[in-house]
Every structure is written in C-alpha cells, then in structure tokens.
N, C-alpha and C positions, 0 to 999 in steps of 0.2 A: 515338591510333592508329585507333580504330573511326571517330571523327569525321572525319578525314583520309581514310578508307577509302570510309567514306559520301561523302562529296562528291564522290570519283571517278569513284566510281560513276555517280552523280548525269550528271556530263559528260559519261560514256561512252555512258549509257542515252540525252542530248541530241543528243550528238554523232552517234549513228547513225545511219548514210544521208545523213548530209550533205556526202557525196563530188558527191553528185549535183547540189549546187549548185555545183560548184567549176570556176570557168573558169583556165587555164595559157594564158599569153601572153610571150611573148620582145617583150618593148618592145625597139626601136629608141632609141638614146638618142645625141645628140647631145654631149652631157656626156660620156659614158664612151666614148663612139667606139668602142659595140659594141653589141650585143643584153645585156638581162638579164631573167632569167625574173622574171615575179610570178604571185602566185596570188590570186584574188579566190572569197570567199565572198560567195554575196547570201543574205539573207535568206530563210526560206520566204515565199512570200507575195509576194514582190518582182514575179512578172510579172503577178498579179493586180490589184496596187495600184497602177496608173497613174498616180495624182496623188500618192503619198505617197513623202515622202524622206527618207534614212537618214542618220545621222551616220556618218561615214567614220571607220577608223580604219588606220594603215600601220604591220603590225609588221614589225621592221626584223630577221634573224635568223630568218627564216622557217622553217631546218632544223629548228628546234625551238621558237621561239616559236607559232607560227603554229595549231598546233593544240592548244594548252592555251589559247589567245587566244579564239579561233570556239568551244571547248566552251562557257568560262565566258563568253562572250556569249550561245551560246544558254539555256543555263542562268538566266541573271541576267533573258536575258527573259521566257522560260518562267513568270517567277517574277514577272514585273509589275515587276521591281524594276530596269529599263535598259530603253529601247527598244531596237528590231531593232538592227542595225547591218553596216553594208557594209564587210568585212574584205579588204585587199590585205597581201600578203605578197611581202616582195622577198627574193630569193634572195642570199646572202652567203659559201656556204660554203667556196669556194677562194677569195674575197677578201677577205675579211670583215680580214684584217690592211693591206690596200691601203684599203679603204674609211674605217674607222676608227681606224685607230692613230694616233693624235697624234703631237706632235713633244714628245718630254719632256722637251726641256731650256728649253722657253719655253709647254708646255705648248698651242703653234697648230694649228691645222687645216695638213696634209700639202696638196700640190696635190692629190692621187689623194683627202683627205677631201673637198677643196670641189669635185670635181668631183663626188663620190656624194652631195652636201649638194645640191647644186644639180638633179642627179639626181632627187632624192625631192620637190625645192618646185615644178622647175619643168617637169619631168618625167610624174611619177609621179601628181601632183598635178592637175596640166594632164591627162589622159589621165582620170581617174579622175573630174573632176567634168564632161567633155564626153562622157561615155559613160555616164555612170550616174545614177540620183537620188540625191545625196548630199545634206544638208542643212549649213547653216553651220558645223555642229561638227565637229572632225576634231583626230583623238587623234595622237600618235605615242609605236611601243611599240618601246625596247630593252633589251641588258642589257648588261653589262660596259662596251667601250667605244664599243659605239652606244649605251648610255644616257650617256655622256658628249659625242657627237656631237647628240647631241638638245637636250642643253643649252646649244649654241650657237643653236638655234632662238630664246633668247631672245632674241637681239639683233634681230632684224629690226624696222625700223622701224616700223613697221605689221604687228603682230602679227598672224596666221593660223593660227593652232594652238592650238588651245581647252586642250588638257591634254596635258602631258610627262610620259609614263611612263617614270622611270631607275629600272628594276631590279639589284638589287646592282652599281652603277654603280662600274665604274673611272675617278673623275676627274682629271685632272691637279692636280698639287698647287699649280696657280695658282688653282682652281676659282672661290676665294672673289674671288679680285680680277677675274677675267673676269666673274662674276655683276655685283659692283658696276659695275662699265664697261657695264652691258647699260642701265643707268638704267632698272630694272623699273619704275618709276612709271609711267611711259609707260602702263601699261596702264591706269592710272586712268583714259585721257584717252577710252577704247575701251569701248561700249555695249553691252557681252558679257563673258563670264566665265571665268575661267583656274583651271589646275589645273597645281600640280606635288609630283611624287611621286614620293619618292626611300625605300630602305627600306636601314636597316642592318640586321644578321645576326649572332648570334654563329658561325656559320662562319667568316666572316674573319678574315684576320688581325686580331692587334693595333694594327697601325699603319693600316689602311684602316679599320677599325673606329674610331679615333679623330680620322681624317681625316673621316668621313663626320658623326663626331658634331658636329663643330664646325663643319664646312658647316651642319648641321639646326639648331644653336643660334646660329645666326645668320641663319639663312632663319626662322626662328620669331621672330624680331624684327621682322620686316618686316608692318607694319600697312596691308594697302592690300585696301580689301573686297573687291574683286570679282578679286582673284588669291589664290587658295588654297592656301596652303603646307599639302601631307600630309606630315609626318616618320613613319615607319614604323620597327619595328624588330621581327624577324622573329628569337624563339628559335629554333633549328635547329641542327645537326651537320653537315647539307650544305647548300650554295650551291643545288644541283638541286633539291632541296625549297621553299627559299627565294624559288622562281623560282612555283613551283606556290602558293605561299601569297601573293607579292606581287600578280599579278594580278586573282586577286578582292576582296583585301581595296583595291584601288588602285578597281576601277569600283565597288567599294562607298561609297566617297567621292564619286569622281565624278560619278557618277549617284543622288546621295541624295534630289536635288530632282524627280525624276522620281517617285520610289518617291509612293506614297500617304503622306499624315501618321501619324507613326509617335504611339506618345509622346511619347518623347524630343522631336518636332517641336512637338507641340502645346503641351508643357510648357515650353519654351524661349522658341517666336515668337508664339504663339496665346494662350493660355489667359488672361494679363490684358492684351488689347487690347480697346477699348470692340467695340461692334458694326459701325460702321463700319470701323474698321482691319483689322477679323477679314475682313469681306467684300472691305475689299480687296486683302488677304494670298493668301488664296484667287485670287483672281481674278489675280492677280501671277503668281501659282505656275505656272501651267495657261498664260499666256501666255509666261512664258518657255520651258516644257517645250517649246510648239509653234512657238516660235521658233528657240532650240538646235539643236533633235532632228529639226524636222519631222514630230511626233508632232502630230495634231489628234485629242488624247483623249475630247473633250468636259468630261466631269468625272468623278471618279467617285463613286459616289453613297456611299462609307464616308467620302470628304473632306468630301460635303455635312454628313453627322451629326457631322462630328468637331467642325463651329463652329456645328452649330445651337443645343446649350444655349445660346452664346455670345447668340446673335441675339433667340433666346425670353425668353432668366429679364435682360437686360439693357436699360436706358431704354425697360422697360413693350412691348419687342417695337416700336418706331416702324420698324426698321430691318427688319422684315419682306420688305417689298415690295422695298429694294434688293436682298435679300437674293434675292428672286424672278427679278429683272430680270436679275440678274449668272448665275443656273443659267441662262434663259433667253438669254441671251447665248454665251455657251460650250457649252450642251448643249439647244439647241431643242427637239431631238423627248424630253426628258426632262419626266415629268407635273413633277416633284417644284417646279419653277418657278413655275408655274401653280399648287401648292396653296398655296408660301408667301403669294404675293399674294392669293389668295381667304383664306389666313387675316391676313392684315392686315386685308383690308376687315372681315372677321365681328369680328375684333377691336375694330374702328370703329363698331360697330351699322351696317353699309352690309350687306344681305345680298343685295341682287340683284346686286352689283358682285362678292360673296364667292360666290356662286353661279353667277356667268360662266364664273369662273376656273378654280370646278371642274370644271366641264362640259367645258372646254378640255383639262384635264389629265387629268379618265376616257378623251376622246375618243382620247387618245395611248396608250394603255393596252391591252394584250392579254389579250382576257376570261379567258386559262390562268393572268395575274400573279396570284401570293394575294393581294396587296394592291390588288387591284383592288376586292372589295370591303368594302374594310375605305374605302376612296377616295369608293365609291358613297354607304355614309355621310351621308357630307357634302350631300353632292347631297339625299338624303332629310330630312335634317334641315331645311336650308334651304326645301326645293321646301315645310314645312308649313309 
C-alpha cells in the first residue's frame, strides 16, 4: 500500500502544471461524419527543441486513460528511463459502446468500429504527424474493448504501430483464431520493433481470466525476435487498480532499451562478448534508441563504464581505439573518446600519438569537471 501510495504521489508531484501543455481540438473527421474531441500533451521542452522528435502515443479512453497515461510518461522520463513523448487523447465517452463494441456472435468489427478504426489510422494519425514532431514510434493505449479494437491493428499489412497496449482487454472469444489470421510473421519481414501487452488480473471473472490466460499461453509460443509478446498478470481486487498498475509496468517493457544498462542488461547481453561484440552492442543500442524515439542521446557516460572492463582486461586492450572511435562517433563533444584512443596508443609505446588525443579530450573539458585533472595527468606524464 505505502508503495502504491509513493508512486502516486510521484505522478501527482510530475503531473503538476501540465495542464499548461495541453492543446483541445475538435478534429473534423471524414470517417465519423462529425467533430470529435482529442487532447494532445507535448512534452516540456517541445517548443524549444526544434530538431528533435517524440514518439507518439494515442490513448484511446481518454475520460480516464489520458491522465494516468501523461503522469506515468512524465514520470518514466523524469526518471531517464522512456524518452519525452507526444501524448493525444481521443474522446469516447458517450460513444465508446458505437466505437468499440464488436459483434459477438462472429466476434467482427461493427461498421460504427471500422469507421473509429479508420478514424484513429487515417485521421488522427494523419493530423498528428503533419502538425507535430513525432518520431517513427507510436504506441496505441486501451482498455476493455478498445484494447480489443487495438488488436485488430495487427492485421494491417504493412505494420505502423510499434506497440499495442490492451489493458484488462475484453476480447471476443474468436481472439485466438483472428490473431492467427493476422499472419504475425509479417513482422519479421519489418526493420523495426513491436510490442504487445496484454495483462490479466485476479479481479476478473473466472471465465475472462481463463480466456485471457490461453490467449498469453499461446502468444508466448510465438518465437519471432523483433515482436515482443508482454503477458502480464496483475494481483488486485479491482479492474481500477489494475488499470493504474498495467500502465507502467506495460512502458517499463517497452522502453527498457532506452533505459541506461541495467544489470540484469549487462549480465544477459554484455558481460561474455569478446571486446568487439561489446562495442558493438553499445553502439547498436544508442542507434536504435535514436531511431525509434528520435532521442539523439549521444551516450551516456554510466553505459561507457558499464563495457569498459570488457574492452580493458580483454585481447590485451587491442580494441581500445574502436572503442574510442564508436564514443567519438555517437558523443563527439564527449573527452572520454579521445582518452580511450590516447590510451591505446600509450598502450603501444606510441606517446606523441597518446598525447594528441589527450590534449584533444582536456581541450573538451570544463576546467569546474573534477576529472578534469585527474585527465591533465596524462598530458603531464607524457609531456616528460
């Protein structure tokens, strides 16, 4: 309970004053052959950062998704561990049984579904990357039976939605044979990366609790790397709760490769790759973050130390200098580039070549850094 208490806190204390980013617009929509409201959060920072672009995300449920969605985004970024993110909310609440409710005796999309389907892809979607900097990644968030609406997004032939958030999802009891009809392989065939995240609850029923289970143990069969089956299952007494706990624990998944190398990362994908593989694991990492996200991080200098033992105590340090080249690459105005390669060369008995590099890498350096002259050092030693 205190932990649960703390975290809301947490969102509450993020959440503050971020009314003031929040734009209301009544989209025009061709599809529904009316106005419908959404609401867009930008990011802080957003009119500052002229070149830089956000991963979209469209919670669908806005009366009550919408701001437990923008807390734990600002929250998550706050925290290093999600980039920003450009949040639209579309309004549902006298329609929401027109929009979503299937047909349950074949388990289809309603006309009134495929017209708020088509609404959200070609719409909402179309509006939202001609008017905003979004980057290639773009989430969509529901619950009940927009998280089962969502999971018709799988079928599109040409996949555009990076990750499917169905929270305590009402799906039709076809679910399992419309997934296989989506021919999820497809996505192998796509140079980018999927997420889907479904969560069961003990508040449910018995019978939806064991519908959902055999959905997950059947989606947990599916071996295809670069699409990410989350199966979740969320202890609780209420669905409302369960709505508050899926969320984070849902961008804690999906943004894990953004996060700096955890443990758990390093002990997994890192820790026995020779020195080459390590640097270019890293270098992977940081290229797709800024690909995804639109994040151009550089690096961060706790992931440089997380594979330097790697580089140093392994084939006698040769891999020094790519080691150098790749900070250098990703994080130019970073000294730590410039030391590795001055210590390859010193390595090498080369000291004016070791001595260049470090000159290079103090000159980068702001005489208030502590490590500035622990840096200078170097330069001293060599200069005798």
């Amino acid at each position: 309970m205190i932990k649960k208490s703390f975290t809301l806190i947490c969102i509450l204390f993020f959440f503050n004053g971020f009314s003031q980013k929040l734009i209301e617009k009544n989209l025009d929509s061709d599809m529904l052959e009316t106005k419908r409201n959404i609401k867009i959060y930008l990011p802080k920072g957003y009119e500052e950062e002229d070149g830089k672009n956000y991963p979209l995300a469209i919670v669908f449920d806005s009366e009550y998704l919408f701001d437990t969605y923008v807390g734990n985004s600002i929250l998550f970024a706050a925290k290093d561990k999600a980039p920003k993110q450009i949040v639209v909310g579309i309004s549902m609440d006298k329609t929401r049984k027109k929009d979503t409710y299937f047909n349950t005796k074949n388990g289809s999309l309603t006309g009134s579904n495929i017209a708020f389907y088509q609404f959200v892809r070609d719409e909402v979607l179309f509006y939202m990357e001609s008017n905003y900097r979004t980057s290639p990644f773009i989430s969509l968030i529901g619950e009940g039976t927009s998280a089962n609406l969502i999971s018709h997004y799988l079928k599109e032939s040409v996949p555009f939605i990076n990750s499917y958030i169905c929270i305590n999802p009402t799906f039709s009891d076809f679910i399992g044979q419309q997934l296989q009809s989506y021919n999820l392989k497809k996505f192998l065939k796509e140079d980018n990366t999927f997420y889907l995240y479904t969560n069961n609850s003990s508040s449910f029923s018995v019978k939806k609790q064991t519908k959902i289970g055999e959905l997950q143990a059947g989606l947990s069969s599916l071996k295809l790397k670069n699409f990410n089956i989350i199966n979740d299952t969320i202890t609780t007494k209420s669905s409302v709760s369960a709505i508050s706990e899926a969320i984070p624990r849902a961008l804690n998944e999906i943004f894990e490769i953004y996060s700096a190398i955890s443990k758990e990362e390093f002990d997994k994908n890192i820790k026995d790759l020779p020195p080459f593989d390590a640097i270019s694991y890293l270098e992977n990492k940081y290229l797709e973050i800024e690909f995804l996200f639109g994040s151009n991080l550089g690096i961060r200098e706790r992931d440089i130390y997380a594979v330097e033992k790697i580089i140093i105590e392994k084939e006698n340090g040769d891999q020094l200098r790519e080691f150098g080249k790749m900070i250098l690459k990703l994080f130019p105005s970073s000294p730590l580039g410039d030391y590795y390669i001055g210590r390859y060369y010193e390595s090498g008995k080369q000291p004016e070549k070791a001595l260049k590099y470090y000159k290079i890498g103090y000159g980068k350096m702001d005489p208030s850094d502590p490590n500035s002259d622990a840096f200078y050092e170097n330069i001293l030693r060599l200069s005798k």
